[in-house]
N, C-alpha and C positions, 0 to 999 in steps of 0.2 A: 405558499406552496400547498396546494390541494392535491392528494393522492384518497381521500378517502370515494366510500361508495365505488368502489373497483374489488375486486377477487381474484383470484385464481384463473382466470380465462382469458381478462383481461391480460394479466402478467404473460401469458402463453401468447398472446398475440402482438402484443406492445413492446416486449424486449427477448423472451427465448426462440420464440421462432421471426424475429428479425437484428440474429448474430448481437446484440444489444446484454447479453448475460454478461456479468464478470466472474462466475462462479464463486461469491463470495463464501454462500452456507447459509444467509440471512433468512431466504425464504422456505427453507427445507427447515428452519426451527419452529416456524408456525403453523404448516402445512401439512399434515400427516401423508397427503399423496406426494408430495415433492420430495427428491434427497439427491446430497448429494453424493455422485459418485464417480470416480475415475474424471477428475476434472471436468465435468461438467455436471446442468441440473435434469435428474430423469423426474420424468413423472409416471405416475403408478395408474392415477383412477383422478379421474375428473370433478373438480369438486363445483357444486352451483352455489357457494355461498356468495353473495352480491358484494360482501365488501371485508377484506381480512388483509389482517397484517404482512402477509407474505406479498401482498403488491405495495403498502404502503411504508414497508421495511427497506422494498429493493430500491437501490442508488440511481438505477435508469428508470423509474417512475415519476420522475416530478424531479428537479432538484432548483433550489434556489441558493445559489449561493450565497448571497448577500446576505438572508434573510436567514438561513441556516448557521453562517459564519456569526451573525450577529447573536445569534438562541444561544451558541455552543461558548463565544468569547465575547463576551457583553463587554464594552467599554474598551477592548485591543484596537489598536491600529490596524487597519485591513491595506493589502495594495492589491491591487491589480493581480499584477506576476506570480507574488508567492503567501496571498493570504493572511494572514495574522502571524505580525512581524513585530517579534521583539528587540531580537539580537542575531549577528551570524557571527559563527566563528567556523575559523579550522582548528580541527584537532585529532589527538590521536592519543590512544592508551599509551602510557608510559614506557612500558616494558615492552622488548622488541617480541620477546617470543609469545606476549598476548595479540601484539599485531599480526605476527605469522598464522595465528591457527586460529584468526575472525578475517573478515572482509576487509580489505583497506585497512585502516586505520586504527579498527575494534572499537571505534566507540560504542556500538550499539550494545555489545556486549558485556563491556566494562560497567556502562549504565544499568544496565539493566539486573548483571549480578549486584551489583551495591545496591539496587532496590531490593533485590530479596535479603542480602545481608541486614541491611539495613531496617529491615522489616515494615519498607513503604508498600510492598506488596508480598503478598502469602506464597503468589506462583507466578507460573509467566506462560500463557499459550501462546505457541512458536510452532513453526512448519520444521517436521521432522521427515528428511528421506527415510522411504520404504523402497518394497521392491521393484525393479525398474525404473529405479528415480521418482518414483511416485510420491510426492508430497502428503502428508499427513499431520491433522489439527495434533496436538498433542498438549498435555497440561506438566509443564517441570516445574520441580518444588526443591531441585536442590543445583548450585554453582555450578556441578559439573554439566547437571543434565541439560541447565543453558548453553554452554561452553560446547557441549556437542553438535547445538542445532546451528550455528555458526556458521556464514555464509550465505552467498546467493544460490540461488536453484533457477530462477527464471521462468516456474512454474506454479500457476497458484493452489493455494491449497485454502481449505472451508473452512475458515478460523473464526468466523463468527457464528457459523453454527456450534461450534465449540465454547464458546465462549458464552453463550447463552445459556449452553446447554448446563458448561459452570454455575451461571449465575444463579438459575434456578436450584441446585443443587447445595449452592452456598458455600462453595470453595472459600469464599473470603475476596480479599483485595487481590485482583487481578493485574498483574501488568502484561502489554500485549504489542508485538510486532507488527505490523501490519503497512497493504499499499494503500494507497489513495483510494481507490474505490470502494476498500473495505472499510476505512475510516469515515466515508460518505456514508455508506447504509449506516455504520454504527451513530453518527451523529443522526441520520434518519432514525432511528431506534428511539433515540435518547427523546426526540421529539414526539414522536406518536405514544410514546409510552408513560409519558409524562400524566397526564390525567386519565389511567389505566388502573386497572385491579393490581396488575404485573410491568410495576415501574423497574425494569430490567438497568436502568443507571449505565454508567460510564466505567470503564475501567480504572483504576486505582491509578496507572498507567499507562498512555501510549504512547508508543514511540514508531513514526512513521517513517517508509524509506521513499527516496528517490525513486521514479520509477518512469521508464518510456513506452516497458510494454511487454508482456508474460508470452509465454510459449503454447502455444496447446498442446498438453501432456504426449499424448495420443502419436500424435505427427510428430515429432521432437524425437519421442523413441526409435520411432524406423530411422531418422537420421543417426542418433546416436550407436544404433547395429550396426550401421556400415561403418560404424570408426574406431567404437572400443567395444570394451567389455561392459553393459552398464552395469553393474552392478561394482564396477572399479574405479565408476568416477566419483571422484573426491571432492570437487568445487566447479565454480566455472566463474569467468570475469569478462569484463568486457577492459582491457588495458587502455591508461591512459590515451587521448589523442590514436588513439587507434580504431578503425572500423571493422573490428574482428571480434567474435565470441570466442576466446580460449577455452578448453575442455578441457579442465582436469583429471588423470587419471592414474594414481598411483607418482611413480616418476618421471611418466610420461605427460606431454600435452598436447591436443590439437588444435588448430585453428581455424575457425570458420568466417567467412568474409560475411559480415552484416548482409550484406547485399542478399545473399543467398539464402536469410533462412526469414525473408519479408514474407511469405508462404505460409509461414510455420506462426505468424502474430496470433494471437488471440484476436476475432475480428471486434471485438467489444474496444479493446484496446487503441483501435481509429479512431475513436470518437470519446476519448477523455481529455477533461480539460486540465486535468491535477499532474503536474509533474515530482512538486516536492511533499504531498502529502500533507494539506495545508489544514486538515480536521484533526492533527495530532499535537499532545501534548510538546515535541521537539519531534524535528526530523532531522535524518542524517543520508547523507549518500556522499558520491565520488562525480560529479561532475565533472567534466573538465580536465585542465589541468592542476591535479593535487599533490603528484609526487610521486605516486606509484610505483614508477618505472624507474625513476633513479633513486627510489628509496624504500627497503622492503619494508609492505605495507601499506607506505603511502600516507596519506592524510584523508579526513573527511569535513566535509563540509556541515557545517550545524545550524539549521534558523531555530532558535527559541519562540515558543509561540505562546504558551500559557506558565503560570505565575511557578506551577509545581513544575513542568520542565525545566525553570530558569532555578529554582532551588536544588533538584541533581543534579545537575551543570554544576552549580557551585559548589556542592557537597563534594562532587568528584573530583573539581581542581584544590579544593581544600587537602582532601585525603591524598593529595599526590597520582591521583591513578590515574589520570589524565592531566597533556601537555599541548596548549596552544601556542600559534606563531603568527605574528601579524597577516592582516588580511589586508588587500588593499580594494580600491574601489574600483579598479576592475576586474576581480572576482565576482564580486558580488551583480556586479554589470553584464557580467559574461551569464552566469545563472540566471538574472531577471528574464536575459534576451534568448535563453533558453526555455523558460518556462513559459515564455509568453509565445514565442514560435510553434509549442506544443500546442497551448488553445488557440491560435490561429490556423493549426492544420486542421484540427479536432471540430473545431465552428466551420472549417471548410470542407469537412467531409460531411458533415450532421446535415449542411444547406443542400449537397448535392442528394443527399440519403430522401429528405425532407422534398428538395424539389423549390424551395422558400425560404429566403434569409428569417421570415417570420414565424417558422416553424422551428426551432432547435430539438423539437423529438420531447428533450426531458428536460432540456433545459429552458428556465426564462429569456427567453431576446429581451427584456428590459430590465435585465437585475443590470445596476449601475457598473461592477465591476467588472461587464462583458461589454460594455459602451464602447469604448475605446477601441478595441480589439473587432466589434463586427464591422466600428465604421465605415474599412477598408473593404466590407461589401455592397456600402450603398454606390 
């Protein structure tokens, strides 16, 4: 994976001014003209240095996965579908009223306070609504202030400029939320900064979500005018076996038909190949069918993927604060043939983008674990 000897101009030409951004934050921490703002990345002044880390940080620069997957989990099982796999489960926080006030099931939440309890990590950078639904990086250091960020938003927010901007600052052991693409650049990070003055490391941990595809801020909001208050929405979900965005807002709710807010994608979001977040220490999400709807709360789905994931997984079923239920093998079938449908649409827009099955943009056509998957275009 070569991204070096490239800059700032490049990065302007090769991914922001061809819809390729994912707003992660990554490049606005090395860049002094870059930042980010209002869900996306501006630029201030044009910089001529020939090769810096703000191109070779971002996730649509170069990605190998094979070879990246291998840097980050040396020795793990890799597949195809869902990357470095150690275990799946379903599960769900114990207590119904920690299910009520997280997403689904609250694992993510549950984990992630017993890492601060528990003193695996110091803090936890989480996307915290602002105003107009604005997401915002933020640094909580205590149970509640996680317990508040709780939820999907569907909107991304610059958590690794955040996190960086921690590192350097020396907050301590981080643990961090984050989608797919932001766990890319972070593993890009981890790699270019390896034999560096400014070895910026890995977070303490991560915990990745499911993800099919973010909102842009911007357009999101005019729809959300014409239906509430925003500043009254509470949550939003996408229900079980359903094709609709629900909108939370207070006691009320809306619902919007998938179909109608394809407009509103982040266009970066066509062309990823990650669905379960497959560069994080454990991911969780609701694929499918989990329970949701006849069960408040619901379940979530769990892949283990590195050794300290599989240790608060079992910390958490030890302490009681989480409860799983058998899984069968077609669950786990049913996600494969999800995640793999996602890098089959995402390799079929990149070819049509590109113009060439031998072109992927950023990605390798000969990393092994995309073999399989492009076949279906020769």
């Amino acid at each position: 994976m070569e991204t070096s000897g490239q800059g700032q101009r490049e990065l302007l030409a090769q991914v922001i001014n061809r819809d390729l951004c994912t707003a992660c934050g990554a490049c606005a921490s090395y860049c002094p003209y870059l930042v980010s703002y209002r869900d996306r990345t501006a630029l201030f002044h044009h910089c001529d240095l020939t090769e810096g880390k703000c191109y070779s940080s971002c996730p649509r620069t170069g990605l190998d996965i094979s070879a990246l997957q291998k840097f980050c989990f040396p020795g793990s099982p890799l597949t195809a579908e869902l990357g470095p796999f150690k275990g799946y489960h379903q599960a769900r926080a114990r207590q119904a009223t920690d299910r009520m006030k997280a997403q689904h099931g609250g694992v993510v939440t549950t984990l992630l306070t017993l890492a601060l309890t528990e003193g695996i990590i110091d803090a936890a950078i989480l996307s915290e609504k602002r105003e107009k639904f604005l997401p915002q990086a933020i640094v909580a250091t205590t149970v509640e202030h996680i317990r508040a960020c709780g939820g999907s938003r569907f909107v991304v927010a610059p958590l690794l400029a955040q996190f960086i901007r921690s590192a350097r600052e020396g907050t301590g052991r981080i643990g961090m939320v984050l989608l797919p693409c932001q766990l890319q650049a972070l593993a890009k990070i981890r790699l270019v900064t390896t034999d560096t003055d400014e070895p910026i490391g890995s977070p303490a941990l991560s915990i990745g979500l499911f993800c099919g595809w973010s909102l842009v801020w911007r357009d999101f909001v005019k729809l959300l005018q014409t239906m509430t208050a925003i500043d009254a929405v509470t949550g939003m979900d996408i229900p079980s076996r359903q094709d609709l965005l629900e909108i939370k807002a207070g006691p009320h709710s809306c619902k919007v038909p998938l179909a109608s807010i394809q407009s509103l994608i982040r266009p970066a979001c066509r062309f990823c190949v990650d669905t379960t977040s497959e560069f994080s220490d454990i991911s969780v999400g609701s694929a499918g069918d989990t329970g949701a709807g006849a069960d408040p709360g619901g379940w979530n789905q769990v892949i283990i993927r590195s050794d300290r994931g599989q240790d608060l997984f079992n910390l958490a079923l030890k302490r009681g604060l989480i409860e799983t239920r058998p899984t069968s093998d077609g669950s786990l079938r049913e996600l494969k043939h999800a995640a793999r449908a996602k890098k089959r649409q995402a390799l079929d827009n990149l070819i049509v983008k590109s113009g060439s099955p031998d072109d992927l943009i950023y990605l390798n056509p000969k990393d092994p674990l995309l073999a399989d998957i492009l076949s279906h275009f020769q």
